[in-house]
C-alpha positions in Angstrom: 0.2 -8.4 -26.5 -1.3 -6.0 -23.9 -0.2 -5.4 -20.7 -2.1 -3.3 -17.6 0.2 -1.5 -15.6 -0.7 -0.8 -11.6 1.3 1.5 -9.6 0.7 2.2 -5.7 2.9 4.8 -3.9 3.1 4.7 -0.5 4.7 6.8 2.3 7.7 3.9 2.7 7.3 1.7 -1.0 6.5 2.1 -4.2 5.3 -1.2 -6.1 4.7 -1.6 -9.5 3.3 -4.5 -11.0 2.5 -5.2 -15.2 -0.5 -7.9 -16.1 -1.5 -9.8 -19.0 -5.3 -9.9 -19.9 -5.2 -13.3 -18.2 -4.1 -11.7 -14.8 -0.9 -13.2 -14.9 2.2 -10.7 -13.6 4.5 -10.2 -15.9 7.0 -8.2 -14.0 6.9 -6.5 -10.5 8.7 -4.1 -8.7 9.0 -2.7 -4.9 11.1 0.1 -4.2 11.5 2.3 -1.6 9.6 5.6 -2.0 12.3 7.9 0.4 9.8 10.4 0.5 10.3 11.1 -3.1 7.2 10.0 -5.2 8.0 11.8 -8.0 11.9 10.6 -8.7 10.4 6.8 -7.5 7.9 6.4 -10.1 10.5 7.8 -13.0 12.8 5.4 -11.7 10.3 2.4 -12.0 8.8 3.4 -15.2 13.0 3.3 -16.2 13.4 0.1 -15.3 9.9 -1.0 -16.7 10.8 -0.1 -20.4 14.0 -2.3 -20.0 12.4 -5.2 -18.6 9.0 -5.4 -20.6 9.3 -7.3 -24.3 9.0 -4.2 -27.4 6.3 -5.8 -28.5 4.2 -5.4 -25.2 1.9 -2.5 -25.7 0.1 -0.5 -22.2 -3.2 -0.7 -22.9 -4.7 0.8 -19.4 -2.6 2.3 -16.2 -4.1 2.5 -12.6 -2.5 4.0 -9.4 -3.7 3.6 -5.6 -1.9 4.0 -2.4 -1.3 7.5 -0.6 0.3 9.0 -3.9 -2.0 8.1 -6.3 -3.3 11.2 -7.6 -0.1 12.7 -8.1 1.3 9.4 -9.7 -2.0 9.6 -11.9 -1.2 12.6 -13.5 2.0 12.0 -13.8 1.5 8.6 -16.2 -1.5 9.5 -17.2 -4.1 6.7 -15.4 -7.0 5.7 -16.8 -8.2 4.5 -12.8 -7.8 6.1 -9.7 -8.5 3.9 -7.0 -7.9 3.8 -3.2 -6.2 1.5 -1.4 -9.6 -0.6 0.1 -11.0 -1.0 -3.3 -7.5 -2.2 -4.7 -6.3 -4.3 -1.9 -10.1 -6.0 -2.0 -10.3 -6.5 -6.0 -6.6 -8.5 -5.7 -7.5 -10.4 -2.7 -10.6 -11.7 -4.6 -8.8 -12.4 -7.7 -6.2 -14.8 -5.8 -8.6 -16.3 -2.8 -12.4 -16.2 -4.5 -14.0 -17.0 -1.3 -12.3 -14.1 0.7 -14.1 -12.9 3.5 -11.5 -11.0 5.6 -8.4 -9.0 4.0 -5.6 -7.8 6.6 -2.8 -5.5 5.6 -0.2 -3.6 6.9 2.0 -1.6 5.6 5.2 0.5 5.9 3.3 3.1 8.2 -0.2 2.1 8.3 -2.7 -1.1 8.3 -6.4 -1.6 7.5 -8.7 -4.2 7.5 -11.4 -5.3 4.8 -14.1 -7.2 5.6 -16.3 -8.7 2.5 -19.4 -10.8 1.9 -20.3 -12.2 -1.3 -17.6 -10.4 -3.2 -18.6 -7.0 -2.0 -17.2 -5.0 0.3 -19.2 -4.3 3.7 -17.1 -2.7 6.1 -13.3 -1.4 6.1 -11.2 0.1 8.8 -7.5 2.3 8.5 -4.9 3.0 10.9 -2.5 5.9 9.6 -2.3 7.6 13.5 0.4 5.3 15.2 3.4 3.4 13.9 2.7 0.4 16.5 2.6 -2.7 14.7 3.3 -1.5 11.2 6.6 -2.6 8.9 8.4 1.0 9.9 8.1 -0.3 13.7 9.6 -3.9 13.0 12.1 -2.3 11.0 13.5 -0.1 13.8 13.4 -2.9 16.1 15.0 -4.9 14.6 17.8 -3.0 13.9 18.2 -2.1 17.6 18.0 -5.6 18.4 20.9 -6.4 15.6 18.5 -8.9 14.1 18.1 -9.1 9.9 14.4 -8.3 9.7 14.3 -11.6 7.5 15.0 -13.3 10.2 12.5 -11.6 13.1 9.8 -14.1 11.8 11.6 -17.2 11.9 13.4 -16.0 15.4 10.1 -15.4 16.9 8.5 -19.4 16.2 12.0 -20.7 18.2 10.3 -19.5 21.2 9.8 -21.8 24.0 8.3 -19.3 26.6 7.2 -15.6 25.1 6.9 -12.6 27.5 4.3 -10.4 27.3 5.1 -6.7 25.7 2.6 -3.9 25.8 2.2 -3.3 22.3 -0.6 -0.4 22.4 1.8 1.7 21.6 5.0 1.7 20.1 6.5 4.0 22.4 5.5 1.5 25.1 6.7 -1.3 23.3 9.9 0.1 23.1 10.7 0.5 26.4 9.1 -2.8 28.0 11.4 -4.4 25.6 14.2 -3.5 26.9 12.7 -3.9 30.4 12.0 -7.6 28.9 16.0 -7.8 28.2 17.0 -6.0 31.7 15.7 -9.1 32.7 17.2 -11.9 31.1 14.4 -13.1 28.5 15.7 -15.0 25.3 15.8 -12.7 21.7 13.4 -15.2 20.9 11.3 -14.8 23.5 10.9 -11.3 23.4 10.7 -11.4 19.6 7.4 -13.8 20.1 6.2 -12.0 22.3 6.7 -8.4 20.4 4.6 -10.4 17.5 1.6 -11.1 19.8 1.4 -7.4 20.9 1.3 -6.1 17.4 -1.5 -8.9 16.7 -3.5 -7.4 18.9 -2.8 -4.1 19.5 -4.2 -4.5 15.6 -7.5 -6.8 16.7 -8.3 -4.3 19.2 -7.7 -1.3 17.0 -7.7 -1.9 13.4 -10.4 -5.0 13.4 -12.0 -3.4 16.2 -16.0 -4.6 15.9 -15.3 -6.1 12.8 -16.4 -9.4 12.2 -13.8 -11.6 11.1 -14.5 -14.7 9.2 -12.0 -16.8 7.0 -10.6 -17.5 4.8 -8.5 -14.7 6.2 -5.7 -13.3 3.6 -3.2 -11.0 4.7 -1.3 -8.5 2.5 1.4 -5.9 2.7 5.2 -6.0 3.5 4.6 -7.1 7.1 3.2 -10.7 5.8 6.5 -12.0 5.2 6.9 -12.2 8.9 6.1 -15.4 9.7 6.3 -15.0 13.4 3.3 -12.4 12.8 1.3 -14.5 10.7 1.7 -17.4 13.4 0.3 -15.0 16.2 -2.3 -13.6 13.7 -3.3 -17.2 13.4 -3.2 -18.2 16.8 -5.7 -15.2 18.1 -8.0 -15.5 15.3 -7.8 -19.5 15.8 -8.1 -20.3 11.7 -5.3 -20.1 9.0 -4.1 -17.1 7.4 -3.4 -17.1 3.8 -0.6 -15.1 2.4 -0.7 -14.7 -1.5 2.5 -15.1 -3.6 2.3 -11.6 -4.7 1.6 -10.4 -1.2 3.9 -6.9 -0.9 2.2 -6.3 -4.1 -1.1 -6.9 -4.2 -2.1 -3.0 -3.9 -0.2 -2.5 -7.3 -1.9 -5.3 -8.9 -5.4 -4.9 -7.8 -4.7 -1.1 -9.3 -3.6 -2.5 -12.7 -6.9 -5.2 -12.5 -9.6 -2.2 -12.4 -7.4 -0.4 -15.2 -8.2 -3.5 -17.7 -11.8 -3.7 -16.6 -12.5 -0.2 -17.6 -10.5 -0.2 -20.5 -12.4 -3.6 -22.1 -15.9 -2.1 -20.7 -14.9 0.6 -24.0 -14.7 3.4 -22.0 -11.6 5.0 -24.0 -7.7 4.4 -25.2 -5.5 4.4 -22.2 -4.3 7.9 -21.2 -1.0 6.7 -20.7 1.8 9.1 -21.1 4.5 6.3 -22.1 7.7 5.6 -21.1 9.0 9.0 -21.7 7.1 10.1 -18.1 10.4 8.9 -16.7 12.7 12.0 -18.3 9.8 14.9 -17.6 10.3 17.6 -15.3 8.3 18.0 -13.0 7.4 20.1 -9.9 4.5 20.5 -7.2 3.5 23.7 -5.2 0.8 24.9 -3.2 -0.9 27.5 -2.2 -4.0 28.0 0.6 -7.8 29.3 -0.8 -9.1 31.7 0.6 -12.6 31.4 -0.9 -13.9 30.1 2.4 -13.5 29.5 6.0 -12.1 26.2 4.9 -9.2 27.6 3.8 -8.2 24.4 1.4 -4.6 23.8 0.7 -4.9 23.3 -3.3 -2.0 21.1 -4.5 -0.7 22.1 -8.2 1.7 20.0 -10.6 3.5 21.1 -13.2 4.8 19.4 -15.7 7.9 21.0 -18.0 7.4 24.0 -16.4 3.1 24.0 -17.2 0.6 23.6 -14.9 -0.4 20.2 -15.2 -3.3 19.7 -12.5 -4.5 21.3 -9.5 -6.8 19.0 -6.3 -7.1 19.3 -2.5 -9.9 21.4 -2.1 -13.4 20.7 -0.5 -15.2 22.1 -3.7 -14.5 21.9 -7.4 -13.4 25.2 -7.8 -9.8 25.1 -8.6 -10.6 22.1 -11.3 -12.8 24.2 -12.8 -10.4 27.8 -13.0 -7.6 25.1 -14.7 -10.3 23.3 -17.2 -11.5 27.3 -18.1 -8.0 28.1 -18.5 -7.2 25.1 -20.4 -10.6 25.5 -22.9 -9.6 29.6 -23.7 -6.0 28.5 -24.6 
């Protein structure tokens, strides 16, 4: 039995998802990345080889997210994908007829837009925390409210007040200008919801036409005050796949069995041994040109393993020189 593994690191999660050739997940994991990729994805890959059957053979491995070239050398991926191409592809897979894909994550958000099956337009936000999962986190710890429970706190309001969500700074303190005053949790919960809707309309989906059906993806879509005020602006209904926090990870491991059955090779998986490797980055700047590139290099048991970051090809080319004299 074969099974495609997708990985997508990101600055707050790490998911992990394995499928079957008929698309079907077979296991899943989200952890929290920590800001340690490296010791994140060992972890998984652990905890992979104890959940997976022995007789379930990794036939193909891809990796998106903000880590995905250092997770790609590190496993050994046969795709390399970013996050709009795997977001799109699992979308598809789960609502045919997709037109719009919203997601936000940990730290960031982005909007696809697709016609036909084909993506047409895109849009990322990775300056400002406002209206991302890192945001409702911290609110709702200062609030004292289980962020399980923001969502369904936010639809028991009778009378929401109005936050300035532009920025989250902003939205910080007219909150608690909102509570100086005597407005509900709930209220002000609701209300927090709508300015993160569209302080993403007006940013994120700026321009962007937005037609349904409408799914919405990331951590931030089990909010269900959010999806209610993503509904209500839009004025159509949002769907939110079962593998929503996911869908990254399994759009990743999707385009990993379409180029393995289009014959382009064996996987270049490492195996489950990846997990006890030692391994190491540093970096270094070029000074080739005015660019001055920060080239990134991995090592791997103490042996230089891959080197990326610069504008031109030329540290790719010194490492694949290297690599043909030895």
């Amino acid at each position: 039995m074969n099974g495609y593994l997708g990985i997508d690191v990101g600055s707050v999660s790490t998911n992990v998802v394995v499928i079957n050739d008929a698309h079907e997940v077979l296991t899943s994991l989200y952890l929290r990345t920590g800001g340690q990729p490296i010791r994140v994805v060992q972890e998984a890959i652990r905890q992979l080889k104890e959940q997976l059957s022995p007789d379930l053979e990794i036939a193909g491995v891809g990796t998106t997210g903000s880590g995905r070239e250092l997770t790609g050398v590190m496993v050994g991926a046969d795709v390399v994908k970013n996050e709009i191409t795997a977001h799109a592809v699992a979308a598809q897979h789960f609502v045919p007829e997709v037109q719009t894909v919203l997601e936000i994550g940990g730290q960031d958000s982005k909007i696809v837009i697709l016609r036909d099956g084909i993506v047409v337009d895109f849009a990322m936000n990775s300056v400002c925390a406002a209206g991302t999962g890192s945001f409702l986190d911290r609110q709702a710890a200062r609030l004292g409210v289980a962020i399980e429970e923001f969502g369904r706190m936010a639809l028991r309001s009778k009378n929401p007040v109005r936050i300035a969500g532009r920025c989250a700074v902003f939205a910080e303190s007219d909150m608690i200008h909102k509570q100086q005053m005597g407005h509900t949790m709930e209220d002000i919960i609701r209300g927090l919801c709508q300015a993160l809707v569209r302080n993403y309309l007006n940013n994120v989906g700026k321009g962007k036409e937005i037609l349904a059906p409408v799914v919405f993806q990331g951590g931030v879509a089990a909010n269900i005050g959010i999806v209610k005020a993503f509904e209500e602006a839009l004025g159509t209904k949002v769907v939110v796949p079962r593998y929503y926090h996911v869908m990254g990870a399994i759009g990743a491991a999707m385009l990993a069995r379409e180029k393995i059955l289009a014959g382009a090779e064996e996987t270049r998986f490492r195996g489950f041994g990846v997990s006890e490797v030692d391994y190491r980055t540093g970096s270094f700047e070029c000074r080739g040109c005015p660019n001055c590139c920060e080239i990134i290099e991995f090592y791997m048991d103490g042996s230089l393993a891959a080197r990326w970051g610069g504008r031109c090809e030329k540290w790719q080319r010194v490492q694949q020189e290297a690599a043909e004299r030895a």
